[in-house]
ZASE-708344 format. One record per residue (C-alpha): residue number from 1; residue in three letters; z, x, y. Coordinates in pm, whole numbers, plus 50000, padded with zeros to 5 digits. Layout:
<rs>
<r keke="NUM" nuza="Ala" pz="Z" px="X" py="Y"/>
...
</rs>
This chain:
<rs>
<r keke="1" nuza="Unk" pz="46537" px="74760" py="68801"/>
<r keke="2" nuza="Unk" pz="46652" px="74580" py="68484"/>
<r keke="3" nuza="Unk" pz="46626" px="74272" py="68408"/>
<r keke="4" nuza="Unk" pz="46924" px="74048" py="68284"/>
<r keke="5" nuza="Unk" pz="46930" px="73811" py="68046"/>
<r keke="6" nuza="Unk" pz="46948" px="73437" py="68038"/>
<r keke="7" nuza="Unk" pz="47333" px="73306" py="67991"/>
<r keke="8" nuza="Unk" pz="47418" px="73222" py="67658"/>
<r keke="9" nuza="Unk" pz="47475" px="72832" py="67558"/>
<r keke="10" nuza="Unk" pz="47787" px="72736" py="67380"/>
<r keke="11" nuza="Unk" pz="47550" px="72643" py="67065"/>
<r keke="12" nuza="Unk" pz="47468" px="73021" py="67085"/>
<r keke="13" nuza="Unk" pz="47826" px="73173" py="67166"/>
<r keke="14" nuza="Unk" pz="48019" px="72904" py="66928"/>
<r keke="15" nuza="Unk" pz="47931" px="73058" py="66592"/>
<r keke="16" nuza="Unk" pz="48065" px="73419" py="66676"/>
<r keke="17" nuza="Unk" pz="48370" px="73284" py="66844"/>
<r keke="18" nuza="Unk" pz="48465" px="73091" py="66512"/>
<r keke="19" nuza="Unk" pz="48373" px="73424" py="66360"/>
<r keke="20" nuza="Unk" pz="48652" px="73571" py="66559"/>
<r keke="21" nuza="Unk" pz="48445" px="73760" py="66817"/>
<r keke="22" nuza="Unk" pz="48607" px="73804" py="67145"/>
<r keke="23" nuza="Unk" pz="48380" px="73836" py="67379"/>
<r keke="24" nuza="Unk" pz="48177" px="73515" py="67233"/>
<r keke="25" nuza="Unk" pz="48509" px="73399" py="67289"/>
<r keke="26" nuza="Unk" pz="48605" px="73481" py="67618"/>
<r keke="27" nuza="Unk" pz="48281" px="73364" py="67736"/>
<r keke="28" nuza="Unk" pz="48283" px="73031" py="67532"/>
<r keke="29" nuza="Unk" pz="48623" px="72940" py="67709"/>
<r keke="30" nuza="Unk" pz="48427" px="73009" py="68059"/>
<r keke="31" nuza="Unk" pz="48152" px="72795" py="67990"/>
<r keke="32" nuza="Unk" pz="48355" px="72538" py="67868"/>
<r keke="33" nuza="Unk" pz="48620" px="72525" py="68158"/>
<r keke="34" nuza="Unk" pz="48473" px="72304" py="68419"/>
<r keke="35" nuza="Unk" pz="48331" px="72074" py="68183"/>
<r keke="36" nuza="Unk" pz="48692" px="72074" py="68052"/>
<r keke="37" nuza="Unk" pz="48837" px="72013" py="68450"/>
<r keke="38" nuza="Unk" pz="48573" px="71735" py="68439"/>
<r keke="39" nuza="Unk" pz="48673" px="71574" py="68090"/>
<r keke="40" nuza="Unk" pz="49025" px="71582" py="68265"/>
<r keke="41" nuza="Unk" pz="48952" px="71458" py="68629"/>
<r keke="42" nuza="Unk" pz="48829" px="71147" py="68460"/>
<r keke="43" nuza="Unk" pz="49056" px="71125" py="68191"/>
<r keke="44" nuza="Unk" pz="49367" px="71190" py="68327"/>
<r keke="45" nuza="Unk" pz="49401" px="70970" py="68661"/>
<r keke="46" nuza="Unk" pz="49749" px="71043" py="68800"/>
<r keke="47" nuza="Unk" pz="49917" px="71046" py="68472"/>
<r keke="48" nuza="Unk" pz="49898" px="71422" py="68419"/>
<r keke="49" nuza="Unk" pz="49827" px="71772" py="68599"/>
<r keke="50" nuza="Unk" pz="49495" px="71808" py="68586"/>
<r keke="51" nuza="Unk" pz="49500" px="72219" py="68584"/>
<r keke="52" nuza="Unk" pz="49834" px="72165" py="68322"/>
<r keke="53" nuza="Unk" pz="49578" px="71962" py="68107"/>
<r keke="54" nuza="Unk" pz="49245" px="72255" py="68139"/>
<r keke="55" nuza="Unk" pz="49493" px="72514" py="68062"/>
<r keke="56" nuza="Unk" pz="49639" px="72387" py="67739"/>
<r keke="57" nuza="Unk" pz="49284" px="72219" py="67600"/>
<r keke="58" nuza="Unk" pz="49155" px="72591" py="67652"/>
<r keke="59" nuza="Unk" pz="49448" px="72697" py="67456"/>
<r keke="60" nuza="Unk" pz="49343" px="72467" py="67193"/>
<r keke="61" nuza="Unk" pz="48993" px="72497" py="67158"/>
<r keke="62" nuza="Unk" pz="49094" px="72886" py="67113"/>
<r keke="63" nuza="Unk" pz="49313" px="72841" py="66815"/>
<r keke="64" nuza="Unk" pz="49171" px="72558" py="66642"/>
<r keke="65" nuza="Unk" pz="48783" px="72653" py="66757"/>
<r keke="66" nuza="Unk" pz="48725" px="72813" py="66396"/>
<r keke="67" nuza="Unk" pz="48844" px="72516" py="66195"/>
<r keke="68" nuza="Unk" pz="48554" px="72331" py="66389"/>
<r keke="69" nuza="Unk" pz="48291" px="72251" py="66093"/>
<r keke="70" nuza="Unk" pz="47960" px="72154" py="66289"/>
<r keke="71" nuza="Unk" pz="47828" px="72321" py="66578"/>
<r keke="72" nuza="Unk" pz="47728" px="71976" py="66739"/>
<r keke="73" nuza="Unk" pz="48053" px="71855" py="66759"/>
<r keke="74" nuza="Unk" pz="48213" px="72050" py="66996"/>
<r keke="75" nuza="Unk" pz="48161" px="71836" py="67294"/>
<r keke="76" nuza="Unk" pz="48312" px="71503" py="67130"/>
<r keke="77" nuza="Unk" pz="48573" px="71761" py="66995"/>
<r keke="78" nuza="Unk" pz="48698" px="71919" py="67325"/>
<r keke="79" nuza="Unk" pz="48682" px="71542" py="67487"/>
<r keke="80" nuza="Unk" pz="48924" px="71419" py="67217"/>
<r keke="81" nuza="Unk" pz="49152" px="71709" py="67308"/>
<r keke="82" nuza="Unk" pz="49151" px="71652" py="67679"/>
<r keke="83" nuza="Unk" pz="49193" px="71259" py="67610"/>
<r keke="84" nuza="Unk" pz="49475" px="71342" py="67411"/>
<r keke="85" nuza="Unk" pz="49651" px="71556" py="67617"/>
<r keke="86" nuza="Unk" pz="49588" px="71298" py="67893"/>
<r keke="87" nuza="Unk" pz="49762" px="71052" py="67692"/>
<r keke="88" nuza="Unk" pz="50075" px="71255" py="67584"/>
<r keke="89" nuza="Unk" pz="50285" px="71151" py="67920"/>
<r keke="90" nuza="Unk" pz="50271" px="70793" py="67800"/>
<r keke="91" nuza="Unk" pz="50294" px="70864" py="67479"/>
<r keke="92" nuza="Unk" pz="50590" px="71057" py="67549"/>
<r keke="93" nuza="Unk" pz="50730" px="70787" py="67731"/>
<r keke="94" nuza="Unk" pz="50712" px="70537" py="67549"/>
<r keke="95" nuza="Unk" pz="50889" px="70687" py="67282"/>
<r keke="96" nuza="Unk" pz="51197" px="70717" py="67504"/>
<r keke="97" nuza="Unk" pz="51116" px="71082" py="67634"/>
<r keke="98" nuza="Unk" pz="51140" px="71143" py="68055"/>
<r keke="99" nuza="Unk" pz="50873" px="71039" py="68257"/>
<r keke="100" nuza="Unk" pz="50789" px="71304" py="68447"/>
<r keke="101" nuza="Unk" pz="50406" px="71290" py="68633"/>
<r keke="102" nuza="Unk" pz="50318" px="70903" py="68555"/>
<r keke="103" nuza="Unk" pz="50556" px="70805" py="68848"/>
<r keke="104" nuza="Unk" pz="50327" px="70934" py="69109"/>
<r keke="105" nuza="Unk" pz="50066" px="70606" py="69043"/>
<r keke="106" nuza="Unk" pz="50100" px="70323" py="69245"/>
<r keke="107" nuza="Unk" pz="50124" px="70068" py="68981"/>
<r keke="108" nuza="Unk" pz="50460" px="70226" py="68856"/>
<r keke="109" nuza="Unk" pz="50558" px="70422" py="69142"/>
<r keke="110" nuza="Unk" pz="50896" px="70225" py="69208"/>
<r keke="111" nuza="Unk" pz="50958" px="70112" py="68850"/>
<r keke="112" nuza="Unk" pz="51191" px="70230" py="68628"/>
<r keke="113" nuza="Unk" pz="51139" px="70417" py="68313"/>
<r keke="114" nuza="Unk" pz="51268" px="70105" py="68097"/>
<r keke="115" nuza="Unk" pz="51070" px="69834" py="68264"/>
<r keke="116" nuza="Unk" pz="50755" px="70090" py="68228"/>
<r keke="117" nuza="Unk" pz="50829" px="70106" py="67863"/>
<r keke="118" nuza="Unk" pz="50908" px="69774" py="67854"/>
<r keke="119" nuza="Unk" pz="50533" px="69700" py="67978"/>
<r keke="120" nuza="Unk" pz="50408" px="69934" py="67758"/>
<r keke="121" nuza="Unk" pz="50537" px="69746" py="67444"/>
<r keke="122" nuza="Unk" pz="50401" px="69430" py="67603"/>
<r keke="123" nuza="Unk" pz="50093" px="69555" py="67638"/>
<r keke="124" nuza="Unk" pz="50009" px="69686" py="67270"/>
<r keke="125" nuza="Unk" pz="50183" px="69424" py="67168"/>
<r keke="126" nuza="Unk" pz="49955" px="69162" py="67403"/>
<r keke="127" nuza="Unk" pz="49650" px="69324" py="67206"/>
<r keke="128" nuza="Unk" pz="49462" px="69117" py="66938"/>
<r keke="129" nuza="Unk" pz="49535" px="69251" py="66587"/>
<r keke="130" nuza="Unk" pz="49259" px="69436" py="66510"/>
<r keke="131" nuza="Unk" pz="49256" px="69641" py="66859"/>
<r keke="132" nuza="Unk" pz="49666" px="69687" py="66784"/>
<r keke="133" nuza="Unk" pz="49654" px="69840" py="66482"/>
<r keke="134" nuza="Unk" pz="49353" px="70101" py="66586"/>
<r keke="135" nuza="Unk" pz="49561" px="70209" py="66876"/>
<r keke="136" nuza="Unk" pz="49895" px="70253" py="66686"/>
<r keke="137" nuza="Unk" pz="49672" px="70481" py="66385"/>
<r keke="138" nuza="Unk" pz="49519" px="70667" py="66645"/>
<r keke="139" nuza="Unk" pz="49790" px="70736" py="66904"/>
<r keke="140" nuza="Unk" pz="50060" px="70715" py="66719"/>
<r keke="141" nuza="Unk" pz="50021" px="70795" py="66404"/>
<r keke="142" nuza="Unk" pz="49766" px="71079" py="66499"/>
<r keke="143" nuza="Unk" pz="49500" px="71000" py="66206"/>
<r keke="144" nuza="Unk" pz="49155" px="71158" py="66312"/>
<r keke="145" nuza="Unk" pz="48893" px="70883" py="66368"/>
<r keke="146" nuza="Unk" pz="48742" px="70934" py="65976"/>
<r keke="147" nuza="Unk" pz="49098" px="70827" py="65857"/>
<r keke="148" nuza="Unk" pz="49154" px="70525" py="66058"/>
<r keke="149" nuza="Unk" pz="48810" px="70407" py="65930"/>
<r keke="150" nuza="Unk" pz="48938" px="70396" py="65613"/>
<r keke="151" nuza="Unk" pz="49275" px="70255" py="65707"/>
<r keke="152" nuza="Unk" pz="49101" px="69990" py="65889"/>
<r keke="153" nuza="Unk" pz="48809" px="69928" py="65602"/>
<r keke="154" nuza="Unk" pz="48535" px="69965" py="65884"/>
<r keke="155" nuza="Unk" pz="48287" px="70259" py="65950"/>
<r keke="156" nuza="Unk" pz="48338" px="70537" py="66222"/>
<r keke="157" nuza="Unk" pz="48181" px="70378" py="66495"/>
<r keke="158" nuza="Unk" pz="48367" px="70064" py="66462"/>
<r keke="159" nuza="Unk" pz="48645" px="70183" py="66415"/>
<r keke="160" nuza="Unk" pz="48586" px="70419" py="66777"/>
<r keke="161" nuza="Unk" pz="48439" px="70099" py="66964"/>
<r keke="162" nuza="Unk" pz="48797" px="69968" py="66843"/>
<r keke="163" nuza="Unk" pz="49015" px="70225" py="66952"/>
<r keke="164" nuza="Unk" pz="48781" px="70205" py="67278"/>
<r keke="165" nuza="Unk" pz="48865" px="69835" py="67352"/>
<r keke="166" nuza="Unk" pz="49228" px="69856" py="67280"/>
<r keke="167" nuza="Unk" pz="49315" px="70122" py="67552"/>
<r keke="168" nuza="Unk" pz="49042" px="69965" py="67777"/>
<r keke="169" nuza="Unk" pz="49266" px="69642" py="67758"/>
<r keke="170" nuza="Unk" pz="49602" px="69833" py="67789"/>
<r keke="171" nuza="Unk" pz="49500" px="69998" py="68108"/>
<r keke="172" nuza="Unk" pz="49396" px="69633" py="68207"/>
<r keke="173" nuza="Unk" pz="49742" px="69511" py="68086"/>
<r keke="174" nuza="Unk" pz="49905" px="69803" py="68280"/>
<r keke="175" nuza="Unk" pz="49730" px="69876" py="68656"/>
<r keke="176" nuza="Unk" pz="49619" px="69558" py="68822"/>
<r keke="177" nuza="Unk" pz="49281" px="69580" py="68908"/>
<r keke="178" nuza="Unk" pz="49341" px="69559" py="69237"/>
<r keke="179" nuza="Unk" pz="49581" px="69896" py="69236"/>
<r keke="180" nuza="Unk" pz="49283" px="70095" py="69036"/>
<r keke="181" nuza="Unk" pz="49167" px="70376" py="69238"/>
<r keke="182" nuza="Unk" pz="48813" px="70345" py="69324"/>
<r keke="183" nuza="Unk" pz="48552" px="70620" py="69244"/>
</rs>
């Protein structure tokens, strides 16, 4: 009878796979997948396919998994990719492009498109300066979180707790609270 070994961590299987070893890899993207689903159950809501987003943040952290510099970072790095790719349908939309899974939430069910954008803008634009101009670096202009810092003159963290608060009070702005879904 043989024994079998422990399964490997990603802290063990991450350093090969940027290496370009397959198997590390192949087994990094398994480990990783339902923490990805979960990242994306609670990211997403009903503005995205949930099994559209795991797909294409496994894609990602497969090409881009070797330009990742510290080991520890992995985690906040694959939840910045899901909460990106969560965002992209209103991102999309609000620069003009079809709306294609957000109209399945109650809060814009029977709108259309240009009244939803039209809230949008009111929103962001219903934000308080400094929460305004995090959002529009961030999800707009795509900076990474060490470049709006120094846009914004503040350190990481603040800069974060910023970008936090803005789409916090958006999603206020957006779904009344009494049209949230409840956990």
């Amino acid at each position: 009878m043989t024994a079998t070994s422990p399964p490997l961590t990603v802290a063990q299987l991450l350093p090969a796979a940027r290496n370009g070893d397959a198997d590390a890899m192949e087994q990094l993207l398994r480990l990783t997948r339902p923490d990805i689903r979960r990242y994306a159950l609670r990211h997403c809501a009903a503005t995205t396919a949930t099994d559209d987003v795991v797909q294409e943040a496994l894609i990602i952290v497969y090409r881009r998994v070797g330009a990742l510099r510290e080991v520890a970072a992995f985690g906040g790095w694959v939840v910045r990719i899901v909460q990106r790719l969560c965002m992209r349908p209103m991102l999309a939309w609000l620069k003009g492009e079809p709306l294609a899974q957000v109209e399945d939430h109650l809060a814009w069910s029977h709108r259309p498109d240009h009244e939803l954008r039209h809230d949008l803008a009111l929103a962001i634009d219903s934000l308080p300066p400094i929460y305004r101009e995090a959002l529009l670096l961030r999800d707009f202009e795509e900076l990474t979180i060490e470049e709006m810092a120094q846009r914004l003159g503040v350190t990481r963290e603040a800069a974060k707790s910023r970008l936090h608060r803005a789409r916090a009070l958006v999603r206020e702005y957006l779904v009344p609270t009494d049209q949230r879904p409840t956990s």
